[in-house]
The first five atom37 places (N, CA, C, CB, O) and aatype in JSON, in Angstrom:
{
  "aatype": [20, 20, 20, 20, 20, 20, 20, 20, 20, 20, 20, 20, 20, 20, 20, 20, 20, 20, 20, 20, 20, 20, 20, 20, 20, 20, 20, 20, 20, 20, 20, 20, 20, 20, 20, 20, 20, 20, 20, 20, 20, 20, 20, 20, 20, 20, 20, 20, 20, 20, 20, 20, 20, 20, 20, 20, 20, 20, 20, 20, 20, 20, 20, 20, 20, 20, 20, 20, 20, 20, 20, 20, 20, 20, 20, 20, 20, 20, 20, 20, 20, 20, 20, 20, 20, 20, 20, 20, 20, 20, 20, 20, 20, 20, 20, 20, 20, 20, 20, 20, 20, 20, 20, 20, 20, 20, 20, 20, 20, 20, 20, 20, 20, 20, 20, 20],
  "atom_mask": [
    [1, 1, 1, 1, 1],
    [1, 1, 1, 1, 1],
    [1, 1, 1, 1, 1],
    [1, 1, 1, 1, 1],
    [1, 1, 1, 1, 1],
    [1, 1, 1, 1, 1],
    [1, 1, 1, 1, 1],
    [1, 1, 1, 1, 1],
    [1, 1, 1, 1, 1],
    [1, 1, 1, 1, 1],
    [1, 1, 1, 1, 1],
    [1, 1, 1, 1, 1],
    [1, 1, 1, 1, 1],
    [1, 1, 1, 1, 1],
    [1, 1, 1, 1, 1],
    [1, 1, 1, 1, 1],
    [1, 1, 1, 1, 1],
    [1, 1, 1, 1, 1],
    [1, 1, 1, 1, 1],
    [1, 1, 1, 1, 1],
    [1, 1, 1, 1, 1],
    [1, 1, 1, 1, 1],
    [1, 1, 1, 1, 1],
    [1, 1, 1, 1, 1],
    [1, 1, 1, 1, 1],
    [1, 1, 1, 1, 1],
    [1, 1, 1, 1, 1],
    [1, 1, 1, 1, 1],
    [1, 1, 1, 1, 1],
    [1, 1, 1, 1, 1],
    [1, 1, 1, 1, 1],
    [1, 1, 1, 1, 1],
    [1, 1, 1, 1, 1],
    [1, 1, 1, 1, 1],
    [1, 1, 1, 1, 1],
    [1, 1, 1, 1, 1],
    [1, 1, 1, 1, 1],
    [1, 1, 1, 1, 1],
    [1, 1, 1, 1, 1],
    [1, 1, 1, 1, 1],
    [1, 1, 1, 1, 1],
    [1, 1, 1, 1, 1],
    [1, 1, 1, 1, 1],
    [1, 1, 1, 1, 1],
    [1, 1, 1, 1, 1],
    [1, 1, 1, 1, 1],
    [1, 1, 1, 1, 1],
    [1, 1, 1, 1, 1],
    [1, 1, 1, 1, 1],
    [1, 1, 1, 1, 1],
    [1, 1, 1, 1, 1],
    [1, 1, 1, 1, 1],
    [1, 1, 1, 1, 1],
    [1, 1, 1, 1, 1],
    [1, 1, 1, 1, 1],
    [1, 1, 1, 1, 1],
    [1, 1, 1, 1, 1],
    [1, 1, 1, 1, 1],
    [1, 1, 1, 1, 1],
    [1, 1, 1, 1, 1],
    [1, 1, 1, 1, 1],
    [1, 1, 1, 1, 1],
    [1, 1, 1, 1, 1],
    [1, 1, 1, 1, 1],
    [1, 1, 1, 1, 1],
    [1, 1, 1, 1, 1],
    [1, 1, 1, 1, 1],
    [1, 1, 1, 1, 1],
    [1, 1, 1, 1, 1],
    [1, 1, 1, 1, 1],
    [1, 1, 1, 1, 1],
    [1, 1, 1, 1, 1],
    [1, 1, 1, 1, 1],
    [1, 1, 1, 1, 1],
    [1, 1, 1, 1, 1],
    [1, 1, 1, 1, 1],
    [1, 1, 1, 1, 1],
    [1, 1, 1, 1, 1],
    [1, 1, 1, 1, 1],
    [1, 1, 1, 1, 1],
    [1, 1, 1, 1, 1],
    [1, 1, 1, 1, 1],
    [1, 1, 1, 1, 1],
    [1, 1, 1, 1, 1],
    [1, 1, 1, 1, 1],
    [1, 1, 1, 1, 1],
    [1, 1, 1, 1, 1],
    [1, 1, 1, 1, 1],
    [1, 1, 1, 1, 1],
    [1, 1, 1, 1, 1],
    [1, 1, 1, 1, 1],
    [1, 1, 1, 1, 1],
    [1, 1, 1, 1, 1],
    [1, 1, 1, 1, 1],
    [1, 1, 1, 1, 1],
    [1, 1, 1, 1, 1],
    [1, 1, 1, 1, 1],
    [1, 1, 1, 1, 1],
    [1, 1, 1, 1, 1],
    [1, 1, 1, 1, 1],
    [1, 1, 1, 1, 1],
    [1, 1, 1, 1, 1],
    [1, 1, 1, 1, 1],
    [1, 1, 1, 1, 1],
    [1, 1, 1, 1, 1],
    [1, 1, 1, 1, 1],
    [1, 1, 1, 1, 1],
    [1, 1, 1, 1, 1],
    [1, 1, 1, 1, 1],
    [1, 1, 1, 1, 1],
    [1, 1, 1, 1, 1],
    [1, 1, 1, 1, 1],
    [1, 1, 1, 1, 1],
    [1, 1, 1, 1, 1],
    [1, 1, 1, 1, 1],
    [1, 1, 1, 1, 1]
  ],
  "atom_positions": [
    [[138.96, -108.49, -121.07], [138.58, -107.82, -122.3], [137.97, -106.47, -121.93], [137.58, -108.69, -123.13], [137.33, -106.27, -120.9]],
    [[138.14, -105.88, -122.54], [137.62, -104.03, -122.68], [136.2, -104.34, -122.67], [138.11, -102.93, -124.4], [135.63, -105.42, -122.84]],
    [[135.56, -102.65, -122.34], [134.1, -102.93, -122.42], [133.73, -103.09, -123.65], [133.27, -101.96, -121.88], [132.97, -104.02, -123.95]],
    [[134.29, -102.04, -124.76], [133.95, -101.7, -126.09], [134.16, -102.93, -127.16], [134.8, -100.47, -126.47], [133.47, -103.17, -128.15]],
    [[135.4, -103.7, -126.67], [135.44, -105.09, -127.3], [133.96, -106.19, -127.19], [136.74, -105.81, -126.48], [133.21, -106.63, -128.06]],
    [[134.01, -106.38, -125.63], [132.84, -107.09, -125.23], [131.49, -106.55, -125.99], [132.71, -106.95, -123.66], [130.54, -107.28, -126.3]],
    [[131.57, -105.05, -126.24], [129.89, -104.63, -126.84], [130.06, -105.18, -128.2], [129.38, -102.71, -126.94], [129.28, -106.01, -128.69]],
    [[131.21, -104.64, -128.87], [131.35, -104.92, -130.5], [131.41, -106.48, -130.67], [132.86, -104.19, -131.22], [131.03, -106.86, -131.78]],
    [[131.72, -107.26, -129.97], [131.5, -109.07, -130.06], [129.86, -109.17, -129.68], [132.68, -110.18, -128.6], [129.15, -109.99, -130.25]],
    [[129.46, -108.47, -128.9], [127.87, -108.93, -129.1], [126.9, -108.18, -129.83], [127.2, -109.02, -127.86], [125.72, -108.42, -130.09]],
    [[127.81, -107.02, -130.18], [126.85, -106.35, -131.52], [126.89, -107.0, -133.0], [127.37, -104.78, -131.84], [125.89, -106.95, -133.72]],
    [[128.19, -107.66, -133.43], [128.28, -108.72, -133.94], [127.55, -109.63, -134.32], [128.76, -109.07, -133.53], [126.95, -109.88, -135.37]],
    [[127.71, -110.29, -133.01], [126.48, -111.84, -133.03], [125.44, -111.47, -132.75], [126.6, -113.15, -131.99], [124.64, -111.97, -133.53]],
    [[124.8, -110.64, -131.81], [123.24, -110.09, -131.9], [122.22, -109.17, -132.24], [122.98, -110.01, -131.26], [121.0, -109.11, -132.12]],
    [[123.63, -108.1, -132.95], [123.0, -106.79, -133.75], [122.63, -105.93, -132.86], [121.75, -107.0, -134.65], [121.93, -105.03, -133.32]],
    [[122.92, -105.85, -131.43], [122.99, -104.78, -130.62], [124.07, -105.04, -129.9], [121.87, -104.51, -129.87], [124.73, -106.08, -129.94]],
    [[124.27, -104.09, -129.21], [125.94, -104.23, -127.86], [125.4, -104.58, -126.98], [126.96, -102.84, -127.17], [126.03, -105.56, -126.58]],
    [[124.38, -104.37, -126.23], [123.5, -104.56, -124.97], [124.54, -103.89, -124.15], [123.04, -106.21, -124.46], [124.79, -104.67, -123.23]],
    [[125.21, -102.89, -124.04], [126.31, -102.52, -123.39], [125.6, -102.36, -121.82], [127.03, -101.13, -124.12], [126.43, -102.29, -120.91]],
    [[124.15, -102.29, -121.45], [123.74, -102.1, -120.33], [124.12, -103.73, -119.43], [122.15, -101.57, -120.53], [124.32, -103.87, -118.22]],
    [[124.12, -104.55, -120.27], [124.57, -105.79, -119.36], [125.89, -106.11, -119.32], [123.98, -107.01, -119.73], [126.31, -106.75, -118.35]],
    [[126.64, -105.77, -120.21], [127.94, -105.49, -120.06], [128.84, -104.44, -119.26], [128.15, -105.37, -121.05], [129.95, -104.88, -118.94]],
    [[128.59, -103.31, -118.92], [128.96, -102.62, -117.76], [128.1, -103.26, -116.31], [128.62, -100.99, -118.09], [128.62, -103.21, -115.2]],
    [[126.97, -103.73, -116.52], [126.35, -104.23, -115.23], [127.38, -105.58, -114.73], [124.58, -104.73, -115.55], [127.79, -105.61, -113.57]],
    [[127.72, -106.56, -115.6], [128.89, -107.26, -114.64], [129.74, -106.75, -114.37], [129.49, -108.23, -114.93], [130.08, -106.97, -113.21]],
    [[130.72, -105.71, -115.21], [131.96, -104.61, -115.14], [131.51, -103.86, -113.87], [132.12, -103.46, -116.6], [132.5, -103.23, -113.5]],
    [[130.51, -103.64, -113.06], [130.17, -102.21, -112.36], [131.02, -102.0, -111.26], [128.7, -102.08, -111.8], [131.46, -100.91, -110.88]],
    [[131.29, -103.39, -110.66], [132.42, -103.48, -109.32], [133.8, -103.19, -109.98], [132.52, -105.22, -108.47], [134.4, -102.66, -109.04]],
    [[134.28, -103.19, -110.57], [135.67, -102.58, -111.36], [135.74, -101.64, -110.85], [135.79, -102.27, -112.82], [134.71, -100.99, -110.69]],
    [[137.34, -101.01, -110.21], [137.66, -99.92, -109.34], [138.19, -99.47, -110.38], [138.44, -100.0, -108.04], [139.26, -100.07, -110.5]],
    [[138.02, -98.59, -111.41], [138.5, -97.63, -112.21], [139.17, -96.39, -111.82], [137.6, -97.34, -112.85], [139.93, -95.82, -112.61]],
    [[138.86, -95.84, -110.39], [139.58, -94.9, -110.14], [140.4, -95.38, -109.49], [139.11, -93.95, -109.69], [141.44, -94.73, -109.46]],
    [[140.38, -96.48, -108.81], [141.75, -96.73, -108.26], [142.51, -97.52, -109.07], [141.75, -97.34, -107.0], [143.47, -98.04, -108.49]],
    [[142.42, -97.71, -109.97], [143.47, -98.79, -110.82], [144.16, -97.25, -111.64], [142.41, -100.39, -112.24], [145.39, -97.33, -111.73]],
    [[143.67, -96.14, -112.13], [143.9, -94.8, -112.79], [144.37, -94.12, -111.18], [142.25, -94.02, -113.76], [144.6, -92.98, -111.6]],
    [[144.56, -94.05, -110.25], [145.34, -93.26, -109.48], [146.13, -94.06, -108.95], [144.76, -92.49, -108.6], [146.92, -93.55, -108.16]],
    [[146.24, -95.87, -109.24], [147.9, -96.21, -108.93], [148.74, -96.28, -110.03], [148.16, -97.59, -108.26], [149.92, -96.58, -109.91]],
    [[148.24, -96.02, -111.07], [149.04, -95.67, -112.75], [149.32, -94.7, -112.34], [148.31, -95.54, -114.32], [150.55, -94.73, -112.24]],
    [[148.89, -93.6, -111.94], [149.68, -92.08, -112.19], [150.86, -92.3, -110.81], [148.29, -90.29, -111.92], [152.09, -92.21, -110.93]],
    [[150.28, -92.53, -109.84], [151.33, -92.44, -108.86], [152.62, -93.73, -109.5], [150.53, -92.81, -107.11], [153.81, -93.47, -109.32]],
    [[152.38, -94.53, -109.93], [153.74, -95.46, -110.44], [154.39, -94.97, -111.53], [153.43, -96.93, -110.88], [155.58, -95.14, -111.75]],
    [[153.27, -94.07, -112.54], [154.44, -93.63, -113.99], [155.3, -93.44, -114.01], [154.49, -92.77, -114.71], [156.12, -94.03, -114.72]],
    [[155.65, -92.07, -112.89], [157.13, -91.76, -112.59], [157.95, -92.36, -111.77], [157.28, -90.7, -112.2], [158.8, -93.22, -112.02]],
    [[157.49, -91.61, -110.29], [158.61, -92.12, -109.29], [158.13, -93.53, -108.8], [158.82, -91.04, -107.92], [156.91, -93.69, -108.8]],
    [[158.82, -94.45, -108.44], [158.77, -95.53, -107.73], [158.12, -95.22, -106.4], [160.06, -96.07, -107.62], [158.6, -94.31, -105.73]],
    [[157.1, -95.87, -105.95], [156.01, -96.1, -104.37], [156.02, -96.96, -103.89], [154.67, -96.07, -104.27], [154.97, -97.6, -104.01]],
    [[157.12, -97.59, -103.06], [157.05, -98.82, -102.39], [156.02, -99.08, -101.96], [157.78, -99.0, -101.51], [155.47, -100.12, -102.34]],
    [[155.46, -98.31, -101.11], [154.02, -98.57, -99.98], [152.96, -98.57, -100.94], [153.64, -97.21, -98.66], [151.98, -99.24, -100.59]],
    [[152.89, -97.91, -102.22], [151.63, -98.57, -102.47], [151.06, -99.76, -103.4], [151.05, -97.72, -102.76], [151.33, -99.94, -104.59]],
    [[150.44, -100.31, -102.81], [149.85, -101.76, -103.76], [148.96, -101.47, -104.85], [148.91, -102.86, -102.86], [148.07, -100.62, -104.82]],
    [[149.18, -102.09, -105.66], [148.81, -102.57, -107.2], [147.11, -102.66, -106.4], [149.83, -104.51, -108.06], [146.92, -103.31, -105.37]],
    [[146.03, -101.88, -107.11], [144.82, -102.49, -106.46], [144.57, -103.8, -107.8], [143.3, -101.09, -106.21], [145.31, -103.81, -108.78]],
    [[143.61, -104.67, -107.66], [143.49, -105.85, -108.16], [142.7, -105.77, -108.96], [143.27, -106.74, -107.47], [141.51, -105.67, -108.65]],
    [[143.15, -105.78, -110.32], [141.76, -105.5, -111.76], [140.74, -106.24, -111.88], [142.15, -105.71, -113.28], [139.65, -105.91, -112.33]],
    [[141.23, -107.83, -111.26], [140.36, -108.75, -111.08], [139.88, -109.03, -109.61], [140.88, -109.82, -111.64], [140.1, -110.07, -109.0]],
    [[139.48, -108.42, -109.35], [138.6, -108.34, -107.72], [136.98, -108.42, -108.52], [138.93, -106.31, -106.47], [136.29, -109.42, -108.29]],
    [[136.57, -107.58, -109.22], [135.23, -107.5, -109.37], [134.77, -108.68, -110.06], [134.84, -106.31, -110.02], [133.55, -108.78, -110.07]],
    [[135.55, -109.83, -110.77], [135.18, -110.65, -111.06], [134.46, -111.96, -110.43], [135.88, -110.66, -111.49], [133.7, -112.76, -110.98]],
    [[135.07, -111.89, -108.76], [134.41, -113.12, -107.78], [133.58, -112.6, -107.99], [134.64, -113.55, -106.31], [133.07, -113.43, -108.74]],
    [[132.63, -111.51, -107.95], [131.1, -111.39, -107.56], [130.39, -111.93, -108.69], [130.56, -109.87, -107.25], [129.74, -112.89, -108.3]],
    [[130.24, -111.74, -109.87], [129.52, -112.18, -110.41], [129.79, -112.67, -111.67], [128.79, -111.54, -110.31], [128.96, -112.68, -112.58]],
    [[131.28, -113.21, -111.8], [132.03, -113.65, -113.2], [131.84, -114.91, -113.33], [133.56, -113.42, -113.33], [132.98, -115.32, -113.54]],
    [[131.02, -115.99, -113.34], [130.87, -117.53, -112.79], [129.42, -117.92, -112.99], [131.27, -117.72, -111.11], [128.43, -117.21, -112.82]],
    [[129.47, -118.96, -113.31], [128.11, -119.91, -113.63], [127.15, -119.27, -112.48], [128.37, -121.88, -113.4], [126.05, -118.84, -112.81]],
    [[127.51, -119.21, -111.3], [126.36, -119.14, -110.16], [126.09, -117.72, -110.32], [126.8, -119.58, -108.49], [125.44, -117.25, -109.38]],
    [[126.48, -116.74, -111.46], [126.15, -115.53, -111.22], [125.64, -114.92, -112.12], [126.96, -114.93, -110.84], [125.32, -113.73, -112.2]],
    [[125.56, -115.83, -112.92], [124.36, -115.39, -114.18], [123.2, -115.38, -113.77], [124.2, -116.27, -115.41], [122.32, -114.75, -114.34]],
    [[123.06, -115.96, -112.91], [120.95, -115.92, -112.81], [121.16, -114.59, -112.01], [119.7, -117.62, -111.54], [120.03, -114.8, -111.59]],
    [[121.45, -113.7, -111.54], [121.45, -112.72, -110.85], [121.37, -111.76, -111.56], [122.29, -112.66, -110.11], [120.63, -110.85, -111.2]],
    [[122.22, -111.64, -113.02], [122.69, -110.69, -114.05], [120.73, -110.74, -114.9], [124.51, -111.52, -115.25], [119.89, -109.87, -115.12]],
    [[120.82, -112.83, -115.17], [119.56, -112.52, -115.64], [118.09, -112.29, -115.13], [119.49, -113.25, -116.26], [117.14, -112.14, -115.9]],
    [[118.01, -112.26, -113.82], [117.08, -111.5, -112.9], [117.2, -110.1, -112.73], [117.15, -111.97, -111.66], [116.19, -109.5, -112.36]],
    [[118.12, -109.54, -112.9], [118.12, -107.98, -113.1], [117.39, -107.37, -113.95], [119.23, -107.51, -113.42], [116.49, -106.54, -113.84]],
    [[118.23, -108.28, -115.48], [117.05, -107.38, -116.78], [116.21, -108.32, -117.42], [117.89, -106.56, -118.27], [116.23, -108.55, -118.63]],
    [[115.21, -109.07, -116.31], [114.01, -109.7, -116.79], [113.42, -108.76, -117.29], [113.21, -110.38, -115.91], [113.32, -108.76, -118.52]],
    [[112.73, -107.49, -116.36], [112.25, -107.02, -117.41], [112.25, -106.22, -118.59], [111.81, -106.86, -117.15], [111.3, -105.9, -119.3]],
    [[113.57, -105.92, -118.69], [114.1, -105.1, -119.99], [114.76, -106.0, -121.0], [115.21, -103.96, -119.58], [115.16, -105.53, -122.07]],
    [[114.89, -107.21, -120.72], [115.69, -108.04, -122.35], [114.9, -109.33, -122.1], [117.9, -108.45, -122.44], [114.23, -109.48, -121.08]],
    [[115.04, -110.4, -123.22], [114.79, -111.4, -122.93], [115.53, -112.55, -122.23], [114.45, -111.56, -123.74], [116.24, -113.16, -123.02]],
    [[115.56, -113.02, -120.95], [115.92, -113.91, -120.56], [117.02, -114.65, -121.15], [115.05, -114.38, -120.44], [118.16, -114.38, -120.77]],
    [[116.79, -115.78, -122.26], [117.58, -116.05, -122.89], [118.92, -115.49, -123.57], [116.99, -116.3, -123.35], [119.93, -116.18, -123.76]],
    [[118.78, -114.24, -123.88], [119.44, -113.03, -124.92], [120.61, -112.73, -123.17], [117.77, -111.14, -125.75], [121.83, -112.86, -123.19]],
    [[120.04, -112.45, -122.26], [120.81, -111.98, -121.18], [121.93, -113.12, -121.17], [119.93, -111.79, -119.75], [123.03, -113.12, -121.71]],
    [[121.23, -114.24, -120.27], [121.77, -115.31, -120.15], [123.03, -115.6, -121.38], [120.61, -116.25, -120.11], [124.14, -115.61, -120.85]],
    [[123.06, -115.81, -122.64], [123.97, -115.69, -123.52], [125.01, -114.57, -123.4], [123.34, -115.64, -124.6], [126.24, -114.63, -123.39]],
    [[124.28, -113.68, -123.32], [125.63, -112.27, -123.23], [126.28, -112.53, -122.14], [125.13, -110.52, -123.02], [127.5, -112.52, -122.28]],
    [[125.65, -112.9, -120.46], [126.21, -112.95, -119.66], [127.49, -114.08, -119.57], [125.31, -112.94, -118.92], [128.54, -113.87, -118.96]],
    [[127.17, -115.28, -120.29], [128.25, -116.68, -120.6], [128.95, -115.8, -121.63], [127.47, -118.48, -121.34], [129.57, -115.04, -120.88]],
    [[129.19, -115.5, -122.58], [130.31, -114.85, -123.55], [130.88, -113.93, -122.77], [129.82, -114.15, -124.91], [132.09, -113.88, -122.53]],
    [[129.86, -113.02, -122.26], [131.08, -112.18, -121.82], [132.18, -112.83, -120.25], [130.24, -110.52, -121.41], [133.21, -112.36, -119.78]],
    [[131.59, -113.71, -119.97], [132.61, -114.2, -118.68], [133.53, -115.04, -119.77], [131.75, -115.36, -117.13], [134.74, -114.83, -119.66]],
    [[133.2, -115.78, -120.62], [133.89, -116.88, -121.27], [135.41, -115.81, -122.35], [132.37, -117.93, -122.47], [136.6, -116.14, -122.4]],
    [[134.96, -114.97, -122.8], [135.79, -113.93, -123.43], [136.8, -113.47, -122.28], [134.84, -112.67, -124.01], [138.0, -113.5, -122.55]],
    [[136.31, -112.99, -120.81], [136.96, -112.85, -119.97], [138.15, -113.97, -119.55], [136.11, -112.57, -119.2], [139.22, -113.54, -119.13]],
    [[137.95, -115.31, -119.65], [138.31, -116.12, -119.46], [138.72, -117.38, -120.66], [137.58, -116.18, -118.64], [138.83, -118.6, -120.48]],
    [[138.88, -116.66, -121.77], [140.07, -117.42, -122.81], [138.8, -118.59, -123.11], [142.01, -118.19, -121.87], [139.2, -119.75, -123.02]],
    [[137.64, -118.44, -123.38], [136.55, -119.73, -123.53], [135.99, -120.81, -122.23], [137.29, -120.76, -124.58], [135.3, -121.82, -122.25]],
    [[136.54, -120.19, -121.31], [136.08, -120.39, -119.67], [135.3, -119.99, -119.19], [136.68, -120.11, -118.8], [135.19, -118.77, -119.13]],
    [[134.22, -120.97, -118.5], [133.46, -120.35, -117.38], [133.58, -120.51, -116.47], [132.53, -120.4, -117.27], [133.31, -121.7, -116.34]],
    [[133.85, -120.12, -115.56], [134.24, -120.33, -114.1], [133.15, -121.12, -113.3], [134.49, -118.92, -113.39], [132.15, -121.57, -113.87]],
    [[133.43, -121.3, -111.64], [132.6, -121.93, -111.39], [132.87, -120.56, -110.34], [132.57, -123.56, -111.26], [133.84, -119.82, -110.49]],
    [[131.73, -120.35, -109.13], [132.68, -119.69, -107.56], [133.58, -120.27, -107.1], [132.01, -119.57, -106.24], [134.6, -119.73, -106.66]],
    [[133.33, -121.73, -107.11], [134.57, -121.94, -106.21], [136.03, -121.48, -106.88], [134.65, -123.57, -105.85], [137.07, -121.19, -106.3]],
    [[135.68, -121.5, -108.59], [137.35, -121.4, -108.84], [138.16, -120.35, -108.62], [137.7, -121.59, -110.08], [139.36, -120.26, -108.85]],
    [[137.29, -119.39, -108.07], [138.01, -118.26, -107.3], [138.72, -118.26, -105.88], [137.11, -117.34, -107.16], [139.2, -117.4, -105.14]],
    [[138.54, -119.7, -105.86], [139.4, -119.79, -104.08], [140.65, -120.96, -104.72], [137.97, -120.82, -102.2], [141.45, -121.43, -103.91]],
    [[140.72, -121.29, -105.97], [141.52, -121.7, -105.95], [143.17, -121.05, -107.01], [140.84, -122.8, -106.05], [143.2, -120.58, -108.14]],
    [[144.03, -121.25, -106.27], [145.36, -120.51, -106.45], [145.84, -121.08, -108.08], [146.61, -120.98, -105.02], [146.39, -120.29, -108.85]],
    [[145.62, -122.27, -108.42], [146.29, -122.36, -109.97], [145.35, -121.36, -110.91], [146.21, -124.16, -110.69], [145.74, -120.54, -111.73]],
    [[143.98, -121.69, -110.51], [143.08, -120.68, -111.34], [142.96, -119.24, -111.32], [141.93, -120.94, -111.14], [142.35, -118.49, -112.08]],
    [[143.82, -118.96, -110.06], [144.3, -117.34, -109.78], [145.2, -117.14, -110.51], [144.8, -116.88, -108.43], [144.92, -116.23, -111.29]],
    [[146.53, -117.68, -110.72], [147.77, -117.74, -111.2], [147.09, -117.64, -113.15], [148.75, -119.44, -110.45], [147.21, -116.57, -113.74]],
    [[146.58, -118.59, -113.72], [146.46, -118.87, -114.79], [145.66, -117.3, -115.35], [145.74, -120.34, -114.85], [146.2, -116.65, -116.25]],
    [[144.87, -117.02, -114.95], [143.98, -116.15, -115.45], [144.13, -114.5, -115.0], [142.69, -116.74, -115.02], [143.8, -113.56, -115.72]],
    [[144.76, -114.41, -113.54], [144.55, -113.17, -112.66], [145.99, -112.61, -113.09], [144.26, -113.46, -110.82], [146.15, -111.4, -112.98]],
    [[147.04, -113.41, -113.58], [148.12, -112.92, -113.17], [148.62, -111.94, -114.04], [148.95, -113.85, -112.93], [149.67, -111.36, -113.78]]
  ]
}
């Protein structure tokens, strides 16, 4: 899901975007490299270069074990609870009403289903 989607679903349900915790799981997202292998593929065909992976930034902190990290960040700027919620929707939105676990990032059906 987009960032602006993710803010407008929690401005929604909580009357703000909190967009600061929402780019804070997004922050590992390679934006310039996912925008300089689009331009180099628009036109001519690049054998040699690889697709970089949209979903790379998600092992770090897209998963049950990585919310307490998100909600230790802005203890002291939100409430605990309020984090913790944004942080489960926005992985669960990421993931079709899923929360991941870490491990399900080592496994290949859950790569296939979601990454592909």
């Amino acid at each position: 899901m987009y960032l602006d989607r993710h803010c407008q679903r929690t401005k929604d349900i909580f009357g703000k975007d909190y967009r600061e915790i929402h780019e804070f799981l997004d922050r590992h997202f390679d934006a310039a490299a996912m925008e300089r292998w689009s331009m180099l593929t628009s036109g001519d065909y690049y054998p040699g270069e690889r697709r970089p992976d949209p979903f790379a930034h998600r092992k770090i902190e897209h998963h049950r074990e990585g919310i307490s990290a998100i909600v230790e960040h802005f203890k002291d700027r939100f409430d605990p609870d309020i984090v913790c919620k944004i942080a489960i929707m926005h992985i669960e939105d990421d993931y079709n009403g899923y929360l991941p676990s870490k491990v399900d990032f080592e496994d290949q059906a859950f790569l296939r289903k979601y990454h592909a």
